[in-house]
N, C-alpha and C positions, 0 to 999 in steps of 0.2 A: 838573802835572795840568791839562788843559785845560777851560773852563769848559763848561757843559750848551750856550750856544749855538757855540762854536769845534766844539764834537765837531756838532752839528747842521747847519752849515756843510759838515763835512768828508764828512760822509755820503755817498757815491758813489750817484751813479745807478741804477738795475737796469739790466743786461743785458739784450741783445736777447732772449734766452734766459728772462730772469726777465720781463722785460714778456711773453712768450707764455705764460707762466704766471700773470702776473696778469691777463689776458684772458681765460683759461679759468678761472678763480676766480669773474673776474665774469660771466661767461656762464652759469656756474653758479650762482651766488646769483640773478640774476636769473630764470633757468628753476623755483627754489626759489620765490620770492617770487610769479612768476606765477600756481603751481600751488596755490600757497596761498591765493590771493586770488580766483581760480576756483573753489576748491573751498569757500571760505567760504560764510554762510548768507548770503542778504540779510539786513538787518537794518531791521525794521519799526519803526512808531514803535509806542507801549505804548497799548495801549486801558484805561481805568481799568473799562471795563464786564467786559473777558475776567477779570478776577481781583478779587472782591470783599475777597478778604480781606489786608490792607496788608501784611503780612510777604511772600507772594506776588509784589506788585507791586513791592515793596521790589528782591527777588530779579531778578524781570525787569529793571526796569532797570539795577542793575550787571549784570545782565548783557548787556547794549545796551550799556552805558558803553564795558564791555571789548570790546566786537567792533568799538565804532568806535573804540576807543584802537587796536586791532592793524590798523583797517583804516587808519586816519589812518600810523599807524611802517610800514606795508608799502607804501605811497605814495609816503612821504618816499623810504626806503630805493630804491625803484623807480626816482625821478626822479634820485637819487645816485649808481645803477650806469650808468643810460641816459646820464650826462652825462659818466661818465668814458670807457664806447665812443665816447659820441661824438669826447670828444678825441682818443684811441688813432686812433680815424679821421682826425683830422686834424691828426693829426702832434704835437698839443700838448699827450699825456698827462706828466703828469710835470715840468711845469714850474707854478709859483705861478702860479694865476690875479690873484694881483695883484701880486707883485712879479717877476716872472717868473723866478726862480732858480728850479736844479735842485731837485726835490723826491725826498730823500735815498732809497735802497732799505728800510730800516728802519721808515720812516714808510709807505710805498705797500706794505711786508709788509703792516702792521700794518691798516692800510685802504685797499685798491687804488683805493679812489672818491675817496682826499684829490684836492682841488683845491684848496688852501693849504698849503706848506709849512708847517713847525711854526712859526717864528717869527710869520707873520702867519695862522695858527691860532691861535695863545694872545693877538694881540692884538683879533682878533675875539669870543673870548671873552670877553676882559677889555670892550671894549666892551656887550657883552652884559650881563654883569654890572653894567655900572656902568649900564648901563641902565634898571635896574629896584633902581641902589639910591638912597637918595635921595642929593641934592647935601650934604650934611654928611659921607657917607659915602666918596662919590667922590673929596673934594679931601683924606679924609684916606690914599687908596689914592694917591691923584699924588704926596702928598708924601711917601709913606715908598717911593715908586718908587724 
């Protein structure tokens, strides 16, 4: 039985076929995410004078919180589809922005905007992680690697 990364390796490409398809996914999610963020409120900062009473004000700002939590992930997401047309434009969708191997059809289903194959996806995460954990924590993740 072949191990998680041999099968990850072997993952074929998409098709010309399936890349016009993950073009239209992402043309669509972006038309999505645009119309969203259009249609959104602005979001004001909170006057403690408009609402004296603290349960109120409480209320308002999670609800600020949330509109700049959804505007901040509709951003992210925005700059994530813009950069995978962009590749698609120039020829380099589909291949590891950092190690330049094919990036599998399974993975680019799963999120047509990967720009990391999965192997150097999981170790950008694992940096991530270890990023924010402390150094006791780290060297004991290197060595049970």
């Amino acid at each position: 039985m072949p191990s998680n990364s041999e099968a990850i390796r072997h993952d074929e490409p998409p098709t010309i076929a399936e890349r016009a398809h993950l073009r239209e996914e992402l043309e669509q999610r972006l038309a999505k995410l645009l119309g969203r963020r259009l249609a959104g409120q602005p979001v004001h900062a909170i006057n403690p004078e408009d609402n004296k009473n603290e349960a109120d004000q409480v209320a308002r700002l999670m609800e600020q919180n949330a509109a700049i939590s959804l505007c901040n992930q509709t951003t992210h997401q925005l700059r994530e589809i813009r950069a995978a047309l962009a590749r698609m434009n120039a020829g380099t969708y589909g291949r590891c922005s950092n190690c330049g191997e094919e990036i599998g059809r399974r993975r680019l289903t799963a999120n047509p905007s990967a720009e990391l194959c999965l192997r150097c996806q999981n170790r950008a995460d694992l940096g991530q992680w270890l990023s924010f954990s402390s150094p006791r924590d780290s060297l004991h993740v290197l060595r049970s690697a």
